[in-house]
C-alpha positions as CSV (number, residue, x, y, z in Angstrom):
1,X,96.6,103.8,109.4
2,X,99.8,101.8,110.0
3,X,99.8,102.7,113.8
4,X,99.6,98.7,114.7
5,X,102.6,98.3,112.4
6,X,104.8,100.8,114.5
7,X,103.2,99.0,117.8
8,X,104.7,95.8,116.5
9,X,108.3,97.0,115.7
10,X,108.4,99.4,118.9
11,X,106.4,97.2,121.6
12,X,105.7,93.8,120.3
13,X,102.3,92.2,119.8
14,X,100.3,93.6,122.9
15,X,100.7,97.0,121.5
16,X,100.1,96.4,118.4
17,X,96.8,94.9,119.2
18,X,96.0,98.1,120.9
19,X,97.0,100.3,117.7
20,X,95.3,98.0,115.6
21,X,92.0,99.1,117.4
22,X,93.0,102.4,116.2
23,X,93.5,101.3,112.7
24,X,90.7,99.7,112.6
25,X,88.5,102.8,113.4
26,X,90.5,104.7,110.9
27,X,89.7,102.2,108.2
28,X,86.2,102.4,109.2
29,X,86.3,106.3,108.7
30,X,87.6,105.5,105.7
31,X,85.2,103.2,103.7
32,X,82.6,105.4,104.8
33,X,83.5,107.8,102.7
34,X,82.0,107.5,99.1
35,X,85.0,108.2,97.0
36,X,87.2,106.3,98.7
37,X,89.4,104.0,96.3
38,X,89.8,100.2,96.0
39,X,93.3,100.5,96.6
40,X,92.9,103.0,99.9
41,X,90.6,101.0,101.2
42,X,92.3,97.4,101.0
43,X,96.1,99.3,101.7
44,X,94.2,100.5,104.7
45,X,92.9,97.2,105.8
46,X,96.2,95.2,105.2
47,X,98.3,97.7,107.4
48,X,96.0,97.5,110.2
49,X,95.3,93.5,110.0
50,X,98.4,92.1,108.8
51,X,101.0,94.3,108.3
52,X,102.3,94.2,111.9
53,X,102.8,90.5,111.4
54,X,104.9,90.4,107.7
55,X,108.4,90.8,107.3
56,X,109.7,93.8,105.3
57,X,109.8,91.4,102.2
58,X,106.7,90.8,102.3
59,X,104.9,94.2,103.0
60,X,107.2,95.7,100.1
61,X,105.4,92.7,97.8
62,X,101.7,93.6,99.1
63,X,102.0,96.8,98.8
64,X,103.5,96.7,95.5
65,X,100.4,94.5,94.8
66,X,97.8,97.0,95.9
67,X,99.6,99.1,93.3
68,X,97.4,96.9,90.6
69,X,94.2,97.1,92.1
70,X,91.4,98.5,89.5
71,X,89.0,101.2,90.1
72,X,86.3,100.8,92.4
73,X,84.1,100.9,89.7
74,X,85.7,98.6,87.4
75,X,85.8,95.9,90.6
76,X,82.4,96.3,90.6
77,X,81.4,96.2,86.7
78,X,83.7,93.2,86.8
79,X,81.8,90.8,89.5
80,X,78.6,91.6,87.7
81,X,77.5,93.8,90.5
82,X,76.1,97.2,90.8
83,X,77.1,100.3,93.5
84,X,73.6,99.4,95.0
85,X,73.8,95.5,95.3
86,X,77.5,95.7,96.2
87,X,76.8,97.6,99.2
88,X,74.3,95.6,100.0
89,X,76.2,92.4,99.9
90,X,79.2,94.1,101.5
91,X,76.8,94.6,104.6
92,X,76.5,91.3,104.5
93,X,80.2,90.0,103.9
94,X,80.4,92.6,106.8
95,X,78.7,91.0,109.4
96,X,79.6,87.5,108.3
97,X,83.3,88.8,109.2
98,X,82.2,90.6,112.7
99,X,81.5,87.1,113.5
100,X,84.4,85.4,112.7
101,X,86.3,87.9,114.3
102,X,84.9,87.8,117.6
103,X,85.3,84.0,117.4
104,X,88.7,83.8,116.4
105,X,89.5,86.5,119.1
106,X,88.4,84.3,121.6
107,X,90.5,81.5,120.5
108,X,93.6,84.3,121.1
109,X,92.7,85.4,123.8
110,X,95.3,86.1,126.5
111,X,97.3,85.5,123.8
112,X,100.7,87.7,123.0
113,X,101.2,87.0,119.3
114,X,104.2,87.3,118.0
115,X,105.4,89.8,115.2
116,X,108.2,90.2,112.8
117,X,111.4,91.0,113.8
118,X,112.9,90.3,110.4
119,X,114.9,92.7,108.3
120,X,116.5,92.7,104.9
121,X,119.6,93.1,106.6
122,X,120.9,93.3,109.8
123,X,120.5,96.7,111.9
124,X,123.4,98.8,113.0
């Protein structure tokens, strides 16, 4: 994961749609698997959906973030749910999201969003 962030800083937003794509089917891979962790799984999801678009400051505080996540199994215990009915609901929240997405991509379509150009300081 992370390829859409690279896209961004090397080829603007056109490519980093493409990588994202990419990241996107790695993060898939990766919540398939069943010991994947909380933090994995969201650290995977942020560089692929909104990494490309944050400045340094801000990746540096989300990913310092993700370094407070709980266990999987703690999330869970703590929203009242079990592994069973979690998955279950995440099908749901799933497919919910599928259709956002494909709505909102429409309302992008065609076009070239921008990304970050910001640094802490200025490059050499």
């Amino acid at each position: 994961p992370g390829q859409a962030a690279a896209a961004a800083a090397n080829g603007g937003a056109a490519a980093a749609a493409d990588a994202a794509a990419a990241d996107a089917a790695a993060a898939a891979a990766l919540t398939a698997e069943a010991q994947v962790t909380l933090r994995e799984a969201a650290s995977c999801a942020y560089e692929a959906a909104l990494a490309p678009f944050h400045t340094a400051i801000v990746k540096g505080v989300v990913r310092a973030g993700m370094l407070t996540l709980p266990s999987k199994e703690h999330f869970i215990a703590s929203i009242g749910e079990s592994e069973a009915t979690a998955a279950e609901r995440a099908r749901d929240v799933v497919a919910a999201c599928e259709e956002v997405h494909g709505s909102v991509s429409r309302l992008f379509d065609g076009i070239d969003m921008p990304t970050s150009s910001v640094w802490l300081w200025p490059r050499s």
